[in-house]
C-alpha positions, -999 to +999 in steps of 0.1 A: +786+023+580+807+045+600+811+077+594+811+117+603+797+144+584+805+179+586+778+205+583+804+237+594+784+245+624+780+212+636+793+174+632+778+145+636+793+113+645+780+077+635+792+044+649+774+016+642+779-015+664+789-003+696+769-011+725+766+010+756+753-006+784+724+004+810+743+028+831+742+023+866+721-002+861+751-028+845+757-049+867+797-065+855+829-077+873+847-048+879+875-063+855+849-066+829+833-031+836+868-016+830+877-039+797+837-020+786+853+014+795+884+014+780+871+000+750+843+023+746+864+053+747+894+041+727+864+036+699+851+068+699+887+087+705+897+069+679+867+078+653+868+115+664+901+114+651+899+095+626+865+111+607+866+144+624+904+151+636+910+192+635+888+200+612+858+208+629+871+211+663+885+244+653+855+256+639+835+246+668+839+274+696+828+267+731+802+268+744+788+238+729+757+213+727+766+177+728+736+149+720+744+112+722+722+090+703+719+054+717+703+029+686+693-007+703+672-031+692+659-028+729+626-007+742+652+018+761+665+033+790+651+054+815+669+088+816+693+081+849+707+051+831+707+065+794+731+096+805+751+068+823+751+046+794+773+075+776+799+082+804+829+066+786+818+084+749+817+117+772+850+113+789+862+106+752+842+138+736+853+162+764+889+152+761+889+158+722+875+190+725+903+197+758+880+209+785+871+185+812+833+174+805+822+191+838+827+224+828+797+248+824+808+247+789+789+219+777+750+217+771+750+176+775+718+160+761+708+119+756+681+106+732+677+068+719+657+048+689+652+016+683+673-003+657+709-016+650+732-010+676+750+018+680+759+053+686+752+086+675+772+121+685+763+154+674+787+181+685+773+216+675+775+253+687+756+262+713+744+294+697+734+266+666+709+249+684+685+241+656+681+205+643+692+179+672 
């Protein structure tokens, strides 16, 4: 079930069901690489909003620590193609918080498990680093 939960110096993000793909490694029409795109950050604009809206991001100063959880029934990614597996959820977290997700502001880290599809996001503090 989708969902957020707030924990004051950290949130974390569930969404179960959406897929990223390998990274650099997809091989897609361009067409059908930008319908992926769009799609994947319009779902996780929209559940940042949705589950977390102000809230936390008024709590949450910069700098922070941002870990991406990909669940896939899969054995993995390597990490090249699990980092590029998250662009579009990036793009989508760095434009919630308002600073462009190349700053030095962001501590950007990838894990993965096996299971259901889908993604986890843990937006936390970066003096909070306990817990990922």
């Amino acid at each position: 079930m989708a969902g957020a939960s707030d924990h004051g110096d950290f949130v974390v993000l569930a969404i179960p069901g959406l897929r990223t793909e390998r990274g650099q490694n997809a091989r897609e029409h361009w067409r059908k690489r930008a319908k992926r795109v769009a799609h994947e950050k319009a779902v996780v604009s929209a559940m940042l909003q949705a589950f977390v809206g102000t809230f936390a991001r008024t709590r949450l100063a910069l700098p922070l620590v941002v870990t991406f959880v990909r669940v896939a029934p899969s054995n993995g990614l390597d990490t090249d193609n699990l980092s590029g597996a998250f662009k579009s959820p990036r793009d989508a977290v760095a434009a919630w918080v308002g600073t462009d997700d190349r700053s030095k502001l962001y501590e950007w880290r990838y894990d993965q498990r096996r299971g259901p599809w889908g993604v986890e996001i843990r937006v936390q503090c970066a003096g909070e680093r306990g817990g990922a």
